[in-house]
C-alpha positions, 0 to 999 in steps of 0.5 A: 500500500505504502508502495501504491501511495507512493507511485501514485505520489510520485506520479501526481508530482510529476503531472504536476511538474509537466503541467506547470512546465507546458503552462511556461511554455504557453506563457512564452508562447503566448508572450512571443505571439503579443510581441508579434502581434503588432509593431508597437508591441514588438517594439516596445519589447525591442526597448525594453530589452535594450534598457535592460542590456544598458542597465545590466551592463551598467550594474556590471560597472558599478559592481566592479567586474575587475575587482582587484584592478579597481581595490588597486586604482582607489587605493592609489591616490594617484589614481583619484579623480582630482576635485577640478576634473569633477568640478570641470565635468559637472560645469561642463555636462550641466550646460551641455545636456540643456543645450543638447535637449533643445536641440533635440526638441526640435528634430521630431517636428522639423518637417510638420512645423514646416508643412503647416505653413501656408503660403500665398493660400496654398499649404506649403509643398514638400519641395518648399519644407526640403528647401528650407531643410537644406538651407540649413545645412547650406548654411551650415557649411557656408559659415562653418569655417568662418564662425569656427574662427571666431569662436576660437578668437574671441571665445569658446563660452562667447561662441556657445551664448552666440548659438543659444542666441541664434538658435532661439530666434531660429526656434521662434522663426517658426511662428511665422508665416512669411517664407522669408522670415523662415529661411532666415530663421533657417540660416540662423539655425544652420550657423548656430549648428557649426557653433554647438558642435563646435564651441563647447567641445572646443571651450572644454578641451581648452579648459581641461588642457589648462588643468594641471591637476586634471594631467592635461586631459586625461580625463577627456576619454571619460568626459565624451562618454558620459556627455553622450551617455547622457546625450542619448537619455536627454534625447529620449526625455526631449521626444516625450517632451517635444509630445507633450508640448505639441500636444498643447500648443501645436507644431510650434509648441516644441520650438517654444519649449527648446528657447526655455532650454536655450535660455537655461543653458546659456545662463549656466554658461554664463555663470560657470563658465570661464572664457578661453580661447584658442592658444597664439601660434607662432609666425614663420618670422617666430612673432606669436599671433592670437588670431588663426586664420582659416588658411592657417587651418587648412595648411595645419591639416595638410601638415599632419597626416593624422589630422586629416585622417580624423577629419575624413572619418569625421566626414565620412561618418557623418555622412553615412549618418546622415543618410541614414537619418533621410533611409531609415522611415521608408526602410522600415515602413516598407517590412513593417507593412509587409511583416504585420499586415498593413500595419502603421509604424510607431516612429516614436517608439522606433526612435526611442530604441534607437536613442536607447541603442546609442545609450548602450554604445556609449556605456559600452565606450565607457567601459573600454575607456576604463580598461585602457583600450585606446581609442585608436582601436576600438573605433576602427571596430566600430567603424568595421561594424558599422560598415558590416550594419548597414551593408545588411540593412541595404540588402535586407531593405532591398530584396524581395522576400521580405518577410519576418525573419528580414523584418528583424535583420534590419531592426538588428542591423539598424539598433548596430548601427545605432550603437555605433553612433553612441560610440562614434561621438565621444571616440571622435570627441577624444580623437580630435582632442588628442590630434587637433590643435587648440590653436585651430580647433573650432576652425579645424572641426568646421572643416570637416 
């Protein structure tokens, strides 16, 4: 009998077991085919992972994987980060997230602010929105060189107010319905761009060179990962708001906000700024002189091998980049539809997984930053990858059968390339500080 119960208990047990194993699978599978059900659903489940990638890897940096190497570093105070580095990154991440987030404000109804004009009783066209799109980068190109010397003349703090400043009117351009005041409002913003990418890089590598206790920029490497580390976060939290301002005061609502942040920013800079501008050079008479010249510039990349080497992967980068931002929504409308059925894409959500991507590649550049790798070698595989990415991706976007397992080829290829764009910023961030001159350094940049 005892014999019997136990048999019977036994089998009871392991009934139990194998119903409680096939319930795991059904969840599984029930929670696969929500995942697949629609665009959204899958994802949002894309983000989610991503987060929690980024977090772990994150957690994995805290806990201090390398254990004895980071007991031996805090031990040695040679080691610690002196106050003024901290003091330095705190002046300069405050000042540059503010400014960053206005920016990012206004990227996600560029083209809505702009195609709700109406002009002469007729809404505007696509050909007019695209001109005043490439007005700006005209004007980008146009006035780079030239406001990246004066930066470096009369200062790099003075260059980042001059970019709020411009910005702002470029931003409240956009209330407008006068095609004139909106391509000079585009020409404002076009040469605030060169200066925001340009000023504050080029006023912090200036001040951490001067930083005797900071081992003249040292902590640069560090400093580029967490500003774009944060970057990426800003510009997930500039997406909800940009909505929510939209929401409530139309297309205009996200360029009213990014003047808020523009005015926030530049009164940071005003207040924990110090000025600094490009260091004299010298003559060939060997007589110094304090104002570089944009001929000055170009004679110093030809000079330096080095430094056109890190200008045209600057360029040829960003390129790329760029093209991506213009490939990527019909590339991936065109599989969604087909992969769910006619199904719209959720491009808000799209976007916040690719911010959360460049989030993960910049935590990743973090970490290899720590071990001492140098930048040199980990950029070029990232540059090897995101080669390899976007080689998948056209293939993906161009062929015939696109069904779901294409569909995730291309999202995994885009999230990779993405990634790499995380890196790519603070790896070319320390690169030009290593290489680049202070004395041409906004010049130089706008070169490129």
């Amino acid at each position: 009998k005892y014999q019997g119960n136990s048999i019977s208990t036994i089998s009871s047990s392991t009934a139990m077991e194998m119903s409680l194993a096939l319930r795991g699978g059904s969840v599984i599978s029930n929670a696969m085919t929500s995942i697949n059900s629609s665009p959204s659903n899958f994802f949002n489940a894309n983000l989610i992972g991503l987060g929690l990638l980024t977090v772990m890897i994150r957690i994995a940096e805290r806990l201090g994987v390398n254990s004895s190497e980071a007991a031996q570093k805090e031990s040695s105070s040679t080691n610690r980060k002196p106050a003024s580095v901290k003091s330095l990154q705190i002046r300069f991440l405050l000042v540059f997230w503010l400014l960053r987030c206005a920016d990012w404000l206004q990227g996600p109804y560029f083209y809505e602010v702009y195609s709700s004009k109406v002009f002469n009783g007729l809404p505007a066209t696509l050909a007019t929105v695209s001109k005043l799109f490439l007005t700006g980068f005209a004007s980008t190109a146009l006035f780079g060189p030239l406001v990246g010397r004066t930066s470096d003349t009369k200062g790099r703090k003075r260059g980042t107010l001059v970019f709020a400043l411009l910005y702002s009117l470029g931003a409240a351009s956009t209330k407008s319905n006068v095609l004139s005041v909106l391509l000079l409002g585009r020409v404002m913003s076009g040469i605030g761009t060169s200066l925001l990418f340009s000023a504050p890089e080029s006023w912090l590598v200036g001040e951490a060179m001067k930083d005797k206790e900071g081992d003249g920029g040292k902590y640069l490497g560090e400093t580029f990962g967490m500003a774009y580390a944060g970057d990426s976060i800003v510009a997930i939290l500039a997406g909800q708001f940009a909505g929510a301002a939209a929401g409530k005061r139309g297309p205009t609502g996200p360029f009213e906000l990014s003047i808020g942040f523009l005015a926030a920013g530049a009164l940071l800079a005003t207040f924990l700024w110090n000025e600094n501008k490009a260091e004299g050079i010298s003559s060939s008479d060997g007589n110094e002189k304090n104002k570089p010249t944009i001929r000055d510039a170009v004679n110093v990349v030809k000079d330096d091998p080095k430094i056109m080497l890190v200008g045209a992967a600057q360029s040829l980068f960003e390129a790329a980049m760029y093209i991506f931002v213009l490939q990527w929504p019909p590339a991936i409308t065109g599989l969604v539809s087909t992969a769910f059925g006619g199904a719209s894409t959720p491009y808000g959500t799209v976007f916040s997984c690719f911010m959360t991507s460049c989030l993960l590649g910049s935590t990743i550049f973090g970490q290899l930053v720590k071990k001492n790798v140098p930048t040199e070698t980990f950029t070029s595989g990232m540059l090897a990858v995101a080669t390899l990415a976007m080689g998948v991706a056209a293939w993906v976007s161009t062929t015939s059968s696109a069904v779901a397992m294409p569909f995730a080829v291309l999202v995994a290829a885009f999230f990779a390339f993405e990634a790499c764009v995380g890196m790519y910023f603070p790896s070319i961030g320390t690169l030009r500080s290593k290489y680049v001159p202070d004395s041409h350094r906004s010049v130089i940049m706008n070169l490129f």
